[in-house]
C-alpha positions in Angstrom: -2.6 -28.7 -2.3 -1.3 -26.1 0.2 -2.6 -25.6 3.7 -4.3 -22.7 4.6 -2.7 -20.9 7.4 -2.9 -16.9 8.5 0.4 -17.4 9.0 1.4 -18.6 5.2 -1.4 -15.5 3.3 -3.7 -13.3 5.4 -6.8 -12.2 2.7 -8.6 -9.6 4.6 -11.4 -7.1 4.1 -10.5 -3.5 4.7 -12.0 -0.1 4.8 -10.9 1.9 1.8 -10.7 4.6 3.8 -8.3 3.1 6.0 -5.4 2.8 3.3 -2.7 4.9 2.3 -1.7 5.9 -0.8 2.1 6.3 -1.9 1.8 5.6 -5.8 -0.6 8.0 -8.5 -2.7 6.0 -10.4 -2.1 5.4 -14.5 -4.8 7.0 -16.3 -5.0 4.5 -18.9 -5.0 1.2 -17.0 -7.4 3.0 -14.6 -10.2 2.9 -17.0 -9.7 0.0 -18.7 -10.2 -1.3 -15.1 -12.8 0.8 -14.3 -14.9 -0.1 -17.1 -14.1 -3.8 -16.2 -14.5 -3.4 -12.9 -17.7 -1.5 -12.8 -19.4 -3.8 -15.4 -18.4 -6.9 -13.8 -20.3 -8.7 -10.3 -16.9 -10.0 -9.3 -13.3 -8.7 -8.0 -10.7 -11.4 -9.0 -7.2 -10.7 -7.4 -6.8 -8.7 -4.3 -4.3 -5.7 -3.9 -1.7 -5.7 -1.8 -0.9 -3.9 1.2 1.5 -3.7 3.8 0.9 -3.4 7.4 3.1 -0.6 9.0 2.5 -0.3 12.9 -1.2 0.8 13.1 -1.0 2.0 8.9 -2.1 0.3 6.0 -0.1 1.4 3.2 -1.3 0.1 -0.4 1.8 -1.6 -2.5 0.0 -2.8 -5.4 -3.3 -2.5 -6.8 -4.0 1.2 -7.2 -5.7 1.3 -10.5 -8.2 -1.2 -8.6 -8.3 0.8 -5.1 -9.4 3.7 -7.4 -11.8 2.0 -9.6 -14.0 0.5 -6.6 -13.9 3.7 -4.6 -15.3 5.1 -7.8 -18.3 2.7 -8.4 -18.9 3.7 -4.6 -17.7 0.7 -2.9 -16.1 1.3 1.1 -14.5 -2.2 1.2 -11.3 -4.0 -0.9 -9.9 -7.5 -0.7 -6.5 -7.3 0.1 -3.9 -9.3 1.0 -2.2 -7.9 4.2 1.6 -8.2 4.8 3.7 -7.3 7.2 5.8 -4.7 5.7 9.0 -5.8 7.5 9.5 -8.7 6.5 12.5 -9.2 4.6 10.4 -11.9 2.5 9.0 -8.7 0.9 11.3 -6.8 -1.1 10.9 -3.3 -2.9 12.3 -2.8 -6.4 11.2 -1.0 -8.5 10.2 -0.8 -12.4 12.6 1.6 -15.0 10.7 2.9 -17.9 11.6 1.8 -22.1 10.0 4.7 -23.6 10.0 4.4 -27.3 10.1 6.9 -30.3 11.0 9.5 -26.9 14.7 11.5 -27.3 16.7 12.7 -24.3 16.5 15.9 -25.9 13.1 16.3 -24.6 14.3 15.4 -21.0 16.9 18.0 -21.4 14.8 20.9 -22.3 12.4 20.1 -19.3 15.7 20.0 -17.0 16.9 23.7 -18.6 13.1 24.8 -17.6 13.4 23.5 -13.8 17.1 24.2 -13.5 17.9 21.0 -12.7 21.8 20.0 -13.4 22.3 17.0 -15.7 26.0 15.5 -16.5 26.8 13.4 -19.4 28.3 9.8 -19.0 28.7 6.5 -20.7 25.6 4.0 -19.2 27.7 2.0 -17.3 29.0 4.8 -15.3 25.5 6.5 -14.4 24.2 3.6 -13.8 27.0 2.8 -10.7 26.3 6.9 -9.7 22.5 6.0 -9.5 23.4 2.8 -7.2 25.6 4.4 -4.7 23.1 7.9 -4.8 19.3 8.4 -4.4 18.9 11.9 -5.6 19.4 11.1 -9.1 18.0 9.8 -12.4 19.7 7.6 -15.6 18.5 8.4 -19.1 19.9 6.7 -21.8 19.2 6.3 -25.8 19.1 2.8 -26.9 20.6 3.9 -30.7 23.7 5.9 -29.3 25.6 6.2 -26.5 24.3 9.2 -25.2 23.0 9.2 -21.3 22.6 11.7 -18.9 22.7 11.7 -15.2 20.1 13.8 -13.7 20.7 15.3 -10.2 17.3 15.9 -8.7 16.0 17.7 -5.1 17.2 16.1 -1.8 13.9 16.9 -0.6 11.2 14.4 -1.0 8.7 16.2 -2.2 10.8 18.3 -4.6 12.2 15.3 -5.7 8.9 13.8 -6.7 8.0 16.8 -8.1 10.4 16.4 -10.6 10.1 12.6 -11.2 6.2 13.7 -12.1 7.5 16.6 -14.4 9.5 13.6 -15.7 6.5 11.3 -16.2 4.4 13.8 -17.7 6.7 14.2 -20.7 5.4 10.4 -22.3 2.7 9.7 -20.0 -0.1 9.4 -22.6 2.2 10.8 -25.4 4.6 8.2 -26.1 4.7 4.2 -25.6 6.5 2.9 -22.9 7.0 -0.2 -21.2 8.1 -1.0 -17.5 11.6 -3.1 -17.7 12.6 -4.9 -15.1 15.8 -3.0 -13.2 18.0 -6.7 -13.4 17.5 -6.4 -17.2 21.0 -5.3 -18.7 21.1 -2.1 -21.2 23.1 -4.2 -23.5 20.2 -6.6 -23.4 17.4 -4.1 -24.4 19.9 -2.6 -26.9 20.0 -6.1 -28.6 16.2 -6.8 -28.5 14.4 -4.2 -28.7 12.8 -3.6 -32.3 12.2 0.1 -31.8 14.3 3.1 -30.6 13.4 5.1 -27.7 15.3 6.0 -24.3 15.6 4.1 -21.1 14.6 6.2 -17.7 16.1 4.4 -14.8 14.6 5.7 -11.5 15.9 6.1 -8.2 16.3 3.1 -5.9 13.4 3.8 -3.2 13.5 2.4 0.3 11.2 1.3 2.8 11.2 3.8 4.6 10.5 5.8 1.6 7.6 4.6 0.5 6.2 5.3 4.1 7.1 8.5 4.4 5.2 9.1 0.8 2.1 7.5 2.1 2.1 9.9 5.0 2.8 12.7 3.1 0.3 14.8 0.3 2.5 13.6 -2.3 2.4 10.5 -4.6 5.2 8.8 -6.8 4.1 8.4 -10.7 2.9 5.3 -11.5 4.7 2.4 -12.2 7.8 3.4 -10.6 7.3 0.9 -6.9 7.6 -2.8 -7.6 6.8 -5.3 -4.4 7.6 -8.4 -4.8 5.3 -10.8 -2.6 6.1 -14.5 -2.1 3.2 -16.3 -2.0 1.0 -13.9 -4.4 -2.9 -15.2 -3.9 -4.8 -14.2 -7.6 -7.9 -15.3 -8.8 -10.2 -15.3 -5.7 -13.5 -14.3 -6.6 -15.6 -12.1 -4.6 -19.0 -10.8 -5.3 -18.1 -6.8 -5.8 -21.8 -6.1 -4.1 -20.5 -7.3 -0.5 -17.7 -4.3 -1.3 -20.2 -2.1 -1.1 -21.0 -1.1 2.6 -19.1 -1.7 5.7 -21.7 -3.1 7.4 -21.0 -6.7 9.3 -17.3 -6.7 8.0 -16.5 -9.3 10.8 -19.6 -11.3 9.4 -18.1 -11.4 5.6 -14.4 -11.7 7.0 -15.6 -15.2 8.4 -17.7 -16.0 5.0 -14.7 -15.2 3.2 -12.8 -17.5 5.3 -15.4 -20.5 4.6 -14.7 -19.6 1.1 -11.1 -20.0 1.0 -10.8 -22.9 3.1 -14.2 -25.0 1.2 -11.3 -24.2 -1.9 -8.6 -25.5 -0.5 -10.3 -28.4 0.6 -11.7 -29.4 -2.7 -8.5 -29.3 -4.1 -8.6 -26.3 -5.7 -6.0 -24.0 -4.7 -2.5 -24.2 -6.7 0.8 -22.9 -5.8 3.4 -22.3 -9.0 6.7 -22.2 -7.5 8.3 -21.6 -11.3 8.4 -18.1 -13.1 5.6 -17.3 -14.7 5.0 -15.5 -17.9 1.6 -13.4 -19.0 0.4 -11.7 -21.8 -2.3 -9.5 -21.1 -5.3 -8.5 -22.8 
């Protein structure tokens, strides 16, 4: 049983026009939510955003921001942190992108004139740590990697991780490695060939200048990571729709969680977790 404090999670109801976008959505996992979402009376995990001075800047959860605003709803569940807290770190996902050659990557750099240098992994990947403007790709089978020097400019820059993106999105397989996980490791395990795309090492400040800006980061790139994660609170997707009496449903929701906690049935993991999804 844990004790529910604003202090330990703050679930809140917000205007979706009130949040700030810094990440695109994934066209794929945005209908398959969509279609969940839209057929479904019932939101079950809340995104997450961060609260920036007087900005609400969305961290996770855009796939589900976009479905809702699509069915017409004005409101999201979200649970709000304070986005300077050192609890909440920013990492951020590198991309396993199978059957995919860095030859492909290297024809899109000739086409935007963007310099590329070739380098054993180990040494791009301590270039990439020490330097933001620049991008790892590496083939799991040989040796081969490139470092990529991209823009100094931000939105250049994003420019070109999109450019990037847009080579497998919906054309190859990928999936989003953690960036602790060691190349050797994913040389050892992985069952198919393909090339690694380690991104640049966003900031903070990053990511706010993004949301304030016209420009979005491909998705799957940003990874929070949230202590004290709330999932699986169910809310009727109906009280989503208008933002009438928000104070009204922000004290119902409140009831809600604290008639849960009370009954005993609120759960906090403190051990890794692992999921297959659907």
């Amino acid at each position: 049983m844990i004790n529910y404090t604003e202090n330990y999670f703050d679930l809140e109801l917000l205007k979706l026009s009130d949040i700030m976008l810094h990440e695109a959505t994934e066209n794929i996992r945005l209908r398959n939510i969509y279609n969940r979402i839209s057929k479904s009376k019932y939101l079950f995990n809340p995104v997450i955003v961060g609260r920036h001075e007087n900005e609400l800047i969305l961290l996770d959860g855009a796939n589900r921001y976009g479905s809702l605003k699509s069915i017409g709803c004005k409101l999201i569940l979200a649970q709000v942190i304070d986005y300077g807290t050192r609890s909440l770190r920013l990492d951020k996902w590198d991309h396993l992108v199978y059957d995919f050659t860095i030859d492909r990557i290297k024809a899109l750099c000739s086409r935007l004139g963007l310099e590329y240098f070739h380098m054993g992994h180990a040494h791009g990947l301590a270039e990439i740590e020490n330097k933001f403007h620049y991008l790892l790709a590496a083939d799991l089978i040989s040796d081969e990697s490139i470092l990529i020097k991209l823009s100094p400019a931000m939105d250049k820059l994003i420019s070109e991780l999109d450019a990037i993106t847009k080579l497998y999105f919906k054309k190859f397989d990928f999936d989003r490695s953690e960036s602790e996980i060691k190349f050797s490791e994913l040389r050892k395990y992985t069952r198919r060939k393909g090339t690694l795309i380690v991104f640049p090492s966003f900031k903070k400040h990053h990511i706010i200048e993004i949301a304030n800006s016209k420009f979005r980061l491909p998705a799957g790139i940003s990874r929070h990571k949230v202590v004290n994660r709330v999932l699986h609170v169910k809310y009727e997707i109906r009280k989503l729709r208008s933002e009438n009496n928000i104070k009204g449903k922000q004290e119902e929701l409140k009831k809600l969680l604290t008639d849960k906690i009370d009954k005993n049935k609120v759960r906090q993991y403190q051990e890794s977790v692992i999921v297959f999804d659907e």
